[in-house]
C-alpha positions in Angstrom: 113.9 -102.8 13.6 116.6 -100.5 14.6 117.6 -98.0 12.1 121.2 -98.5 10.0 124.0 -96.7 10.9 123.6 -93.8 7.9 120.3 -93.1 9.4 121.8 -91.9 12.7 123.0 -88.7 13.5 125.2 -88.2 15.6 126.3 -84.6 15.6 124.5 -81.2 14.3 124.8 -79.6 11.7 123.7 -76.6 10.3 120.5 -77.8 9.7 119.6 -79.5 12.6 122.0 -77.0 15.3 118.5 -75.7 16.8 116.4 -78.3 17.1 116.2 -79.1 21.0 115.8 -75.2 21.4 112.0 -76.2 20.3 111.3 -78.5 23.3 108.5 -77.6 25.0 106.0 -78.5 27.4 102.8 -80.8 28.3 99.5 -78.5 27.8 97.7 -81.7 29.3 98.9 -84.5 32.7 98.2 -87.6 30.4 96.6 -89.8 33.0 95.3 -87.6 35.4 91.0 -88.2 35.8 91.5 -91.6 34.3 89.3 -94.4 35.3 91.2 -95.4 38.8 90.1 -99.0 38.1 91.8 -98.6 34.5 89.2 -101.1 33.7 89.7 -100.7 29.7 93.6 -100.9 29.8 93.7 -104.3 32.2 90.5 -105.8 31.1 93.2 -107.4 27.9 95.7 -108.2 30.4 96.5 -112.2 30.7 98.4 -111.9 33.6 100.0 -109.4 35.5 103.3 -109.4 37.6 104.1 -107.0 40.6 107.5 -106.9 40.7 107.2 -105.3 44.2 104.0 -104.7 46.7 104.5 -100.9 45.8 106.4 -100.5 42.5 107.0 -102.0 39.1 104.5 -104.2 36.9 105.0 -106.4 34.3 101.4 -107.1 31.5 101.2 -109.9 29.4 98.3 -110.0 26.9 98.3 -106.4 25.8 99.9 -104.5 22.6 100.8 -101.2 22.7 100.6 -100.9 19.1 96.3 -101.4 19.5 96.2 -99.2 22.3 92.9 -96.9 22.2 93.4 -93.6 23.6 91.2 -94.4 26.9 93.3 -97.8 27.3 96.5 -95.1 26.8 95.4 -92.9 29.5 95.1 -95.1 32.0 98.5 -96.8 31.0 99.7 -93.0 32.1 98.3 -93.3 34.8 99.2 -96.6 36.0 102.3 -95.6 35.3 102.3 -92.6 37.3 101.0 -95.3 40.6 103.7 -97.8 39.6 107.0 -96.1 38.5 107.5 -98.5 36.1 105.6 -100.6 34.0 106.9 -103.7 31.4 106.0 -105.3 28.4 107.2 -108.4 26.4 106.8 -109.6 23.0 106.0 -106.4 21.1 107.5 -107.2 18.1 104.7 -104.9 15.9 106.0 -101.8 18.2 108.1 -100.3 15.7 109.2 -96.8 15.2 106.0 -95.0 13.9 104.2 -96.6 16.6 106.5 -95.9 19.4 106.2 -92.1 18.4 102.8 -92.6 18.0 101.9 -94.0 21.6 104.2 -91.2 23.2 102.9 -88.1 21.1 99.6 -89.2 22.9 101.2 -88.4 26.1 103.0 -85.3 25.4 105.0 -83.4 22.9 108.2 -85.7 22.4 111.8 -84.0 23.8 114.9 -83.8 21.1 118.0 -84.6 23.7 120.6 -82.0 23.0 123.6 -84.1 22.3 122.9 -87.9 22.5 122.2 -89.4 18.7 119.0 -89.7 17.0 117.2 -91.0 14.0 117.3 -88.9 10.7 113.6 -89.8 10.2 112.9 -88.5 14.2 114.7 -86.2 15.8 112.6 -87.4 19.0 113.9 -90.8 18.5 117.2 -91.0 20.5 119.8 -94.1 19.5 121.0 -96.3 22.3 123.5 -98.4 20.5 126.6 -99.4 22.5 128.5 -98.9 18.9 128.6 -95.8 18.9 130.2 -94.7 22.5 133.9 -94.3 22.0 136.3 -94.7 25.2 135.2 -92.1 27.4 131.7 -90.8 26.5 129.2 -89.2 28.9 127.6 -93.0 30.5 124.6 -92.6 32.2 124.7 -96.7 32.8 125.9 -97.4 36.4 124.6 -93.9 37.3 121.1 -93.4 38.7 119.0 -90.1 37.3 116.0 -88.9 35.7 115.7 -88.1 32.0 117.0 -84.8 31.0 115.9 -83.3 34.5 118.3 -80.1 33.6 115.8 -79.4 31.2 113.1 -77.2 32.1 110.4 -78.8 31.4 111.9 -82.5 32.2 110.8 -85.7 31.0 107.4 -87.1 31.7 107.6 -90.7 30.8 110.4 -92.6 28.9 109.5 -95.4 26.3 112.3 -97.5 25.4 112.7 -100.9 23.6 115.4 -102.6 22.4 116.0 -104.5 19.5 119.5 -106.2 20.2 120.2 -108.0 23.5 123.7 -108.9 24.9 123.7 -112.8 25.2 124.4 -112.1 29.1 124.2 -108.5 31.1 122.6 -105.4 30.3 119.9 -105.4 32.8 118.2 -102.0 33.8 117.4 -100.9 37.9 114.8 -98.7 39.0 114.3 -96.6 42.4 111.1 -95.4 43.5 111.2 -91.8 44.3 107.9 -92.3 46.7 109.5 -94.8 49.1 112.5 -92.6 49.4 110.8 -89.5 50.4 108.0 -91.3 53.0 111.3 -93.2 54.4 112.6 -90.2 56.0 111.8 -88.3 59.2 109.0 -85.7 59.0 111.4 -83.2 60.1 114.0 -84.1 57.2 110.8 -84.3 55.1 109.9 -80.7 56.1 113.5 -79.5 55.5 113.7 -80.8 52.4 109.9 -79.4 50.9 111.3 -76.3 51.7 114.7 -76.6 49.3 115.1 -76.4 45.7 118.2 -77.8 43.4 119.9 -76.8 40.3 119.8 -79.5 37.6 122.9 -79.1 34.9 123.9 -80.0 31.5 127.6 -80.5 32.9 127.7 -83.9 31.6 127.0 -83.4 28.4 129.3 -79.9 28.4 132.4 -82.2 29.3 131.8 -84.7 26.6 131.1 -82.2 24.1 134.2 -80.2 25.0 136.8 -83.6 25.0 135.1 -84.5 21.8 134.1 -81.6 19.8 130.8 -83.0 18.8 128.0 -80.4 18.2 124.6 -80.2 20.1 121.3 -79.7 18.6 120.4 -77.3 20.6 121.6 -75.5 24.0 122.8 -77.5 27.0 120.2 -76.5 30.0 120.4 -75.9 34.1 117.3 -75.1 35.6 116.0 -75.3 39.0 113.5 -77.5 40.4 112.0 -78.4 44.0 113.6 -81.3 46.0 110.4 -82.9 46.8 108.1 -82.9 44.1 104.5 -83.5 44.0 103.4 -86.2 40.5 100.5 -84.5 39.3 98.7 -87.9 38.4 99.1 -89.4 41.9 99.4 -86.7 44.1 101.7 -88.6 45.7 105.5 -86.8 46.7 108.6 -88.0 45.1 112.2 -87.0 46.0 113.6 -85.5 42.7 117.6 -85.3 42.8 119.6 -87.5 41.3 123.7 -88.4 41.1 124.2 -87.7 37.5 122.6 -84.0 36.5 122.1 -82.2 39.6 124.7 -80.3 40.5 124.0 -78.7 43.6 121.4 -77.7 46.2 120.5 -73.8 46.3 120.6 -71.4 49.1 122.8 -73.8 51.2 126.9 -73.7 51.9 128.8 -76.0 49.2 129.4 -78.6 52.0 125.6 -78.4 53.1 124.4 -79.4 49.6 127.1 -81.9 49.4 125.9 -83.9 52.5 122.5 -83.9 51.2 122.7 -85.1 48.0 125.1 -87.7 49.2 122.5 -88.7 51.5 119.8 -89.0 48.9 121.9 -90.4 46.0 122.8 -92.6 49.1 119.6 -94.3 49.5 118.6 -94.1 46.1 121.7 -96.5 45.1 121.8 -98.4 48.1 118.1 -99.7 49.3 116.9 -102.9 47.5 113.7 -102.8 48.8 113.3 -99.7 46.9 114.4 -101.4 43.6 113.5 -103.6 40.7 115.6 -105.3 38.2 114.3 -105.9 34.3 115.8 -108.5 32.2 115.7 -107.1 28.5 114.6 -109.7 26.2 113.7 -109.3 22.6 111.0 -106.9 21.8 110.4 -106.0 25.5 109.4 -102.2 26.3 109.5 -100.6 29.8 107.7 -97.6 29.9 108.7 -95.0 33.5 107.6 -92.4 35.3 110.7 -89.7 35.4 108.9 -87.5 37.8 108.7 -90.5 41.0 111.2 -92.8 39.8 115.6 -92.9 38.9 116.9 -95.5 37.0 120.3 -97.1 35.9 121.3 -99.2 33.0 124.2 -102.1 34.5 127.4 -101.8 32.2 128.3 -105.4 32.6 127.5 -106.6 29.0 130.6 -106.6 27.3 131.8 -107.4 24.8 128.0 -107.7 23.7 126.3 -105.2 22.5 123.3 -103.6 23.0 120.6 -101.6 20.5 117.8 -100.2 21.0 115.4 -96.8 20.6 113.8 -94.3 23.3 111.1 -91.9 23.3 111.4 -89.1 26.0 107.9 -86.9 26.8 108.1 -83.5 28.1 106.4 -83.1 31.1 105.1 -80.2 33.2 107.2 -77.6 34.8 107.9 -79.8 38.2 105.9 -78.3 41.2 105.4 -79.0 45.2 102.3 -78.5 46.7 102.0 -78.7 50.4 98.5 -78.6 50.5 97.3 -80.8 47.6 99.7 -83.5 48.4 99.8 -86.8 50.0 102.5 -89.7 50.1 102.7 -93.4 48.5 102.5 -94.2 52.5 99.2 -93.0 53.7 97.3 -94.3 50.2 99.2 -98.1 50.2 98.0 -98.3 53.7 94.3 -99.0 52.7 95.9 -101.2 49.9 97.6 -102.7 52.6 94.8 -103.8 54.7 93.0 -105.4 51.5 95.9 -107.5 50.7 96.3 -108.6 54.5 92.1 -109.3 54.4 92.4 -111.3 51.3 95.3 -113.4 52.6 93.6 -113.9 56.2 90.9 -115.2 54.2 92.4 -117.6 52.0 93.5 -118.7 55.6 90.7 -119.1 57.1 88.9 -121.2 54.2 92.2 -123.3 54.2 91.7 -123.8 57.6 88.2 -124.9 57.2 88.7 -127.4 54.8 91.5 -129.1 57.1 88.6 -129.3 60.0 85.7 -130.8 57.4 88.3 -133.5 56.4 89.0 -133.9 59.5 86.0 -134.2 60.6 84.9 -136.5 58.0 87.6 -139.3 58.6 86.6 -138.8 62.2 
């Protein structure tokens, strides 16, 4: 259950003023040297749903509140392969829980400005009640979570608790597909570039509204291309809503290229997929490979709901180490195209034994 109104805070105060200043960073990659078959996470799963050949995946049959710590790990890093991964009917997935499943991932992140729970400050309130005209609005605006930050956001865990009766669906992009959909030399270009990642958001809402932070409002710089450390796989990592500009390049330079990439990242449907929230769902994501955008066409609904945000890594590129979504999906590729050849050719060979039989 979501928490009541007087157990929200929504701006700092003395006591509280510093507490995103603690943020700090993953010591561990939750998910990296997990079992690549992830045979104890799926071995509960009832049925699963690729939303896509190459990103999102919906489980049925498995509760994150009974997840072991192996079965956790290799949710981390299935998430890591997928983007994004989905869950329905958690209804025992409450607060101490939800804490508890990202803590095993990495320290938890306290967001600077947007409202939290007076129980956990890690806890951040989504609830459509509380944005006056106006407010920062990250829906219908792709990003990352908290990229200006700089150690930025692992994974996000977010459920909600109240549904609009029609709307409020959420979009995801997958970072991997963007980056192997480019040229090699705009690839190489862009390995070579770094971007600045802002607070300027969150600085113009605090300034129209006077509200206090908890903590400072972060830039920080981060490469374009960025290499997940779970997959190995590159990801492009700008986004539309906190980066504010490409360094080392003319104002109009970085302009055209981040208009490019928010571009495609807005634009290509066959890089997307679309949740419907129901009830107790979850959707758990990969910040480092993946953007996403919450649709503002729910009112007047609203919508409640809580989300857990893990500090990641410092964000790296490594030439040598890393590989693409492309070159690994083409062996998966081949498997899937076997499989369905088969299925063809037993099909086939049924037809000809009836066949033969009436003969």
């Amino acid at each position: 259950m979501a928490p009541a109104l007087d157990q929200i805070i929504l701006s700092s105060t003395e006591k509280d003023n510093g507490l995103a200043d603690r943020n700090t960073f993953a010591t561990r990659v939750a998910g990296m040297g997990a079992d690549p078959e992830k045979k104890a996470l799926l071995a509960n799963v009832t049925k699963r749903i690729d939303y896509s050949p190459k990103f999102g995946t919906e489980l049925h049959g498995i509760k994150l509140s009974e997840l072991t710590e192996q079965q956790s790990d290799e949710l981390a890093a299935l998430i890591a392969e997928r983007g994004v991964v989905f869950f329905r009917n958690q209804s025992d997935f409450d607060l101490k829980e939800h804490v508890k499943l990202g803590s095993r991932w990495g320290p938890l992140h306290v967001h600077p400005l947007v409202p939290h729970t007076t129980e956990n400050p890690e806890v951040i309130v989504l609830d459509s009640r509380l944005s006056p005209p106006g407010r920062y609005n990250t829906n219908n605006s792709w990003h990352s979570d908290v990229s200006f930050e700089p150690y930025p956001s692992s994974f996000s865990i977010l459920k909600f608790d109240e549904i609009p009766e029609a709307g409020g669906d959420t979009v995801w992009s997958d970072g991997y597909q963007l980056y192997d959909s480019l040229s090699p030399s705009i690839q190489a270009f862009l390995e070579g570039l770094t971007a600045t990642h802002t607070s300027d958001i969150f600085r113009v809402f605090q300034a129209s509204t006077g509200r206090k932070t908890f903590g400072k409002l972060n830039d920080s710089s981060h490469p374009v291309v960025r290499t997940n450390p779970v997959t190995g796989w590159k990801s492009i990592f700008t986004n539309s809503v906190f980066t504010r500009e490409i360094d080392n390049v003319t104002a109009q330079e970085s302009k055209w290229i981040l208009d490019y990439l928010n571009d495609v990242i807005s634009k290509r449907l066959d890089y997307q997929v679309r949740f419907r929230w129901e009830k107790d769902s979850v959707a758990i994501w990969d910040n480092r490979s993946s953007f996403h955008t919450g649709v503002p066409d729910f009112k007047p609904y609203f919508r409640r709901g809580l989300r857990v945000t893990v500090s990641g890594e410092k964000p790296y590129f490594d030439k040598e180490a890393s590989t693409t979504q492309a070159k690994v999906f083409a062996k998966v590729s081949e498997a899937i195209v076997a499989k369905q050849e088969a299925a063809e050719n037993a099909k086939q060979e049924t037809i000809e034994k009836a066949s033969a039989t009436i003969a």
